[in-house]
C-alpha positions, -999 to +999 in steps of 0.1 A: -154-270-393-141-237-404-147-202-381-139-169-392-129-141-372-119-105-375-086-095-389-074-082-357-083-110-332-058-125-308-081-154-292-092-181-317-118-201-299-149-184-311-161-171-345-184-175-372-192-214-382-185-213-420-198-249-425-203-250-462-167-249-468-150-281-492-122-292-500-104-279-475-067-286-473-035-281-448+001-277-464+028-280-435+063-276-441+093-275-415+109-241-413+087-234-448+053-230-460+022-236-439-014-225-457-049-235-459-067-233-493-104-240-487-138-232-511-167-221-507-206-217-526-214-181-528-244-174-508-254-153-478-225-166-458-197-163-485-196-125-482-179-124-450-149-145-463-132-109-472-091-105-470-071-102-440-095-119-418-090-148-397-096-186-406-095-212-372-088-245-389-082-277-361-075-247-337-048-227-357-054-194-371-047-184-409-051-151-425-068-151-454-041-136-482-059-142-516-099-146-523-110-151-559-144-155-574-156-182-600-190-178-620-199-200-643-214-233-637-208-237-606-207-202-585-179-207-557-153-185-542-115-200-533-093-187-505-057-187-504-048-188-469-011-185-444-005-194-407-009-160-386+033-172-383+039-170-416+018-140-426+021-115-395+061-120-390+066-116-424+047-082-425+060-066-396+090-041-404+121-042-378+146-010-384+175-025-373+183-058-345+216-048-329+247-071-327+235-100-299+268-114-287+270-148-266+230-151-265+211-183-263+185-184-294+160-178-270+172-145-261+178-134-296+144-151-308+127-127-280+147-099-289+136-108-329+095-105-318+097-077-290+070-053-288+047-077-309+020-097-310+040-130-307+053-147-274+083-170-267+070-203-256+082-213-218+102-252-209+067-259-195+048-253-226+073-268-247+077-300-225+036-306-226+042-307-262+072-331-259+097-304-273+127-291-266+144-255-271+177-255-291+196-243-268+178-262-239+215-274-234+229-244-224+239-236-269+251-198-272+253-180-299+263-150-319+240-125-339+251-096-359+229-066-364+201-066-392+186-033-411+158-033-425+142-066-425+115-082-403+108-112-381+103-142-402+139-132-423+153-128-391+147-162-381+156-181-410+190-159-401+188-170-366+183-206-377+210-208-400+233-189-374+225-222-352+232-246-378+202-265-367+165-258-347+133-259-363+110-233-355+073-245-339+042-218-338+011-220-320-009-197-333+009-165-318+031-186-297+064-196-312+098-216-301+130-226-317+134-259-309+155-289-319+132-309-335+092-308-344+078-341-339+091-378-328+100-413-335+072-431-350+068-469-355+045-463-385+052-477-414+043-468-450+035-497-473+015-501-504+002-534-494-011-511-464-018-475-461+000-461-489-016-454-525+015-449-544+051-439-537+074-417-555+112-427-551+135-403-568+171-404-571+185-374-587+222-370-591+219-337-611+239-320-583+261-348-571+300-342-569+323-367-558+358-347-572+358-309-551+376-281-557+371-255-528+377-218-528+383-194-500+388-158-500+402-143-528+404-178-547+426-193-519+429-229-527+441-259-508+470-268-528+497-261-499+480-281-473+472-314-498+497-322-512+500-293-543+465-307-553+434-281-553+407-304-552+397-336-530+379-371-543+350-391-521+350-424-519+320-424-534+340-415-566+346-457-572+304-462-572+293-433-588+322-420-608+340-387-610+320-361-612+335-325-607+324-295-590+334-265-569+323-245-538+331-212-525+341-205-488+351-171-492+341-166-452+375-184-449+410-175-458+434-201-445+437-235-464+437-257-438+404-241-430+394-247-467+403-280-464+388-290-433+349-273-450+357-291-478+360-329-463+331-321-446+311-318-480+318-359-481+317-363-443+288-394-437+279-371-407+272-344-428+229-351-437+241-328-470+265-347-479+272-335-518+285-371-531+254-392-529+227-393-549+197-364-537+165-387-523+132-376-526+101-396-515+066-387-518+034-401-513-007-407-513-012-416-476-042-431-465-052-415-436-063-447-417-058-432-384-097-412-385-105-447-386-113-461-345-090-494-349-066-472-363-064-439-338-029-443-327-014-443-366-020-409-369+011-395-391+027-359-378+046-335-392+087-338-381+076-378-374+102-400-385+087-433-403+097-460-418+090-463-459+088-502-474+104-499-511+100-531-526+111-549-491+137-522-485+138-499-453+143-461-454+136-443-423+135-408-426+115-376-411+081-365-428+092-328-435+060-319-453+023-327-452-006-319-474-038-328-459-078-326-458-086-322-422-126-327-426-122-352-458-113-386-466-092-375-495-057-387-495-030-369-477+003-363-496+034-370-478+067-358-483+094-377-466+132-364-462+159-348-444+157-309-429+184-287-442+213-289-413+248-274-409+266-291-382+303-284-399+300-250-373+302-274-342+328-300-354+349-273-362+348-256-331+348-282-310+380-289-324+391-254-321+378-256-278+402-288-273+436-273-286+422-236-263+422-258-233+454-277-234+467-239-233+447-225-203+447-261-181+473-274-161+488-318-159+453-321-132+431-311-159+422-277-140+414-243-155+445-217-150+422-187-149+399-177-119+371-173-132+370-179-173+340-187-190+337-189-229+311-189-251+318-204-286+299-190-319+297-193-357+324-167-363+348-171-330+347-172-296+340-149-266+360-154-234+344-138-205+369-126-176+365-110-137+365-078-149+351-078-186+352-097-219+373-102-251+356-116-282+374-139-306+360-134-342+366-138-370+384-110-382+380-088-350+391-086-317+366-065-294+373-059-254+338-051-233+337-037-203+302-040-181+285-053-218+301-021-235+327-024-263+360-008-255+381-017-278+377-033-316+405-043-338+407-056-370+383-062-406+351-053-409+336-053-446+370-057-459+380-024-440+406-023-412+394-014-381+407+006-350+388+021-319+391+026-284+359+047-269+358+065-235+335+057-204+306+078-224+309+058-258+322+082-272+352+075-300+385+085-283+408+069-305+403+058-342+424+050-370+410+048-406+422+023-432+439+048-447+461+055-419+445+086-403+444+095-366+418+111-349+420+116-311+396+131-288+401+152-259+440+157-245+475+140-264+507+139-246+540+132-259+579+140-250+585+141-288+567+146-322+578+136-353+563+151-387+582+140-414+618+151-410+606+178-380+609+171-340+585+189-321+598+189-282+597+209-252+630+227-235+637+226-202+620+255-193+589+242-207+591+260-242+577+247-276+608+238-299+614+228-340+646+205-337+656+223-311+646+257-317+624+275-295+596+286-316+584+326-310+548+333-307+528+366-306+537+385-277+569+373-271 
């Protein structure tokens, strides 16, 4: 049953034995919401359920958020309880997480939980679990600096810089990997272990004609032939219905255009011109059952659902269960929220870079190049340092330390060269104004219709004349 611990414990397998506790129930949801709401009589034993402590339930700890108290005919106290995950990284302030450029999530996800309570999970934990990280492949990425936030934000950032991952905690243990759970062979019936299931198809949001904005309005009209928005096939089933989406991360229309198609692409599992699925469920939890022990259903499982003798296999993406109970468990089966337009895209962008840099044979021109391609650009590292592709900026790193950077930043123009200290030693504003630091040399100086020179004997000179100073 339930144990209680203090607010401030780190090891979960002791504790108080709370065993009057009902109707106790888990809600699990991928890269979401994971609580336990229990009650409890009031007695003796009820006045150590208090806020902040810790709740073991099936051997994960939740902190207690939210206790209220009931008197009347029945005397009972319910608690409102959140993954130590889900509370403790959301409560933990971060000042600032500095650019992370070329990292594997990993890295960043360390760099997100340093100096905490939490630990990044190692390929040998993760593999006795039978997961994977996201970048277990060798997957890079970059991630720009955060103020003022803290780690649960920053991963949802992190996440959505990947395109993909779905984050796993174990207690304070935690990994970003490609996928909770497995393929499954269960199957959810009504003539078999299913109560009643709840089949919506909502087109509310469904958009089979597009019109797509980039920066600034930019539309696609140049690169489709004058016309600013694109149809789906889909447009013949479902009809023409219109909508629009803003890209203003992109400026060019071929860009444009390519984001757009991808809004119809039958890769895309977001796909905006098909209908929105929803299925949910009472699931009977046959599994606490002996004949029965090896159809126990899991969160990230994909299963197959039976709709009146139709198939639709899809991934349970949230659970809501009673762990000591025989009351139902509610199911909710769909798709996790994906965008894998960042890796088409660039993948495409990779294959015209190499047929630049290779030779007829296939090999690599450079010595010794190695790239690393991102959300926003690319980043080539060189012998001798690296040059980083963005989107709107070129940077130049020597030894990890930026030496150059070139271009927009926050819709400002952007030009510095620092010195061996990191200091700024040359910077121009958008506005046009210069600042140097330390010593300028020139033959000739120009201010407005002036020429500032030097004679041959090493004299200052205005257009030619030598210019007298005190002393002379």
């Amino acid at each position: 049953m339930l144990r209680i611990l203090p607010y401030n414990s780190v090891m979960f397998d002791k504790g108080i034995v709370i065993g009057d506790a009902y109707d106790v129930r888990v809600t699990y949801e991928i890269n979401g919401e994971r609580r336990l709401d229990f009650s409890h009589p009031i007695n003796e034993k009820s006045e150590i359920i208090s806020e902040n402590k810790i709740v073991v339930c099936e051997g994960q700890a939740y902190r207690i958020i939210k206790v209220s108290k009931t008197i009347g005919e029945k005397n009972f106290i319910a608690a409102e309880c959140s993954h130590v995950y889900n509370a403790d990284a959301s409560n933990i302030h971060i000042q600032n997480i500095p650019d992370l450029i070329g990292k594997t999530p990993s890295y960043v996800l360390g760099q997100i939980f340093k100096n905490t309570k939490f630990s990044i999970m190692t390929d040998s934990e993760l593999t006795k679990v039978g997961l994977k990280r996201v970048d277990y492949s060798g997957f890079k990425v970059d991630f720009f600096s955060m103020d003022k936030t803290n780690p649960y934000e920053a991963v949802k950032a992190l996440i959505e810089n990947c395109g993909k991952g779905e984050i796993y905690a174990d207690n304070y243990k935690i990994a970003l990997v490609e996928r909770i759970g497995g393929e499954s062979c269960l199957r959810l019936d009504l003539s078999k272990n299913m109560k009643d299931i709840s089949i919506e198809r909502d087109i509310t949001d469904m958009v089979t004609k597009l019109y797509p904005y980039g920066k600034d309005d930019a539309h696609i009209g140049s690169v489709n032939s004058g016309k600013q928005y694109i149809i789906s096939e889909n447009a013949d089933i479902y009809g023409v219905r219109e909508g629009y989406r803003d890209y203003t991360d992109y400026i060019e229309p071929s860009k444009i255009l390519r984001r757009a198609r991808w809004e119809f692409d039958s890769e895309n599992e977001e796909r905006i011109d098909v209908p929105c699925v929803n299925i949910t469920g009472g699931y009977a939890d046959i599994s606490k059952l002996a004949d029965y022990a090896d159809e126990k259903i899991n969160i990230g499982d994909t299963v197959t659902v039976i709709d009146c003798g139709n198939e639709i296999r899809e991934r349970v993406i949230r659970l809501e269960y009673y762990p000591y109970q025989s009351d139902d468990t509610v199911i909710s089966v769909g798709r996790v929220k994906k965008d894998l337009f960042f890796y088409l895209e660039q993948i495409g962008t990779l294959a015209k870079r190499y047929k630049k840099v290779s030779t007829t044979g296939g090999k690599v021109r450079a010595k010794s190049v190695s790239g690393v391609i991102s959300q926003s650009g690319m980043k080539i590292n060189g012998e001798n340092g690296t040059v980083s592709l963005l989107s709107d900026i070129i940077e130049v790193s020597t030894d990890g330390d930026v030496k150059t950077q070139i271009g927009n930043v926050n819709g400002h123009f952007v030009f510095n060269i620092t010195d061996n200290n990191g200091n700024s030693a040359v910077n121009i504003t958008d506005k046009g104004n210069m600042n140097f630091k330390g010593d300028f040399e020139t033959e000739k100086l120009s201010v407005g219709d002036n020429v500032i020179t030097q004679d041959s004997n090493g004299m200052l000179c205005i257009n030619g004349k030598r210019i007298l100073v005190e002393g002379e």
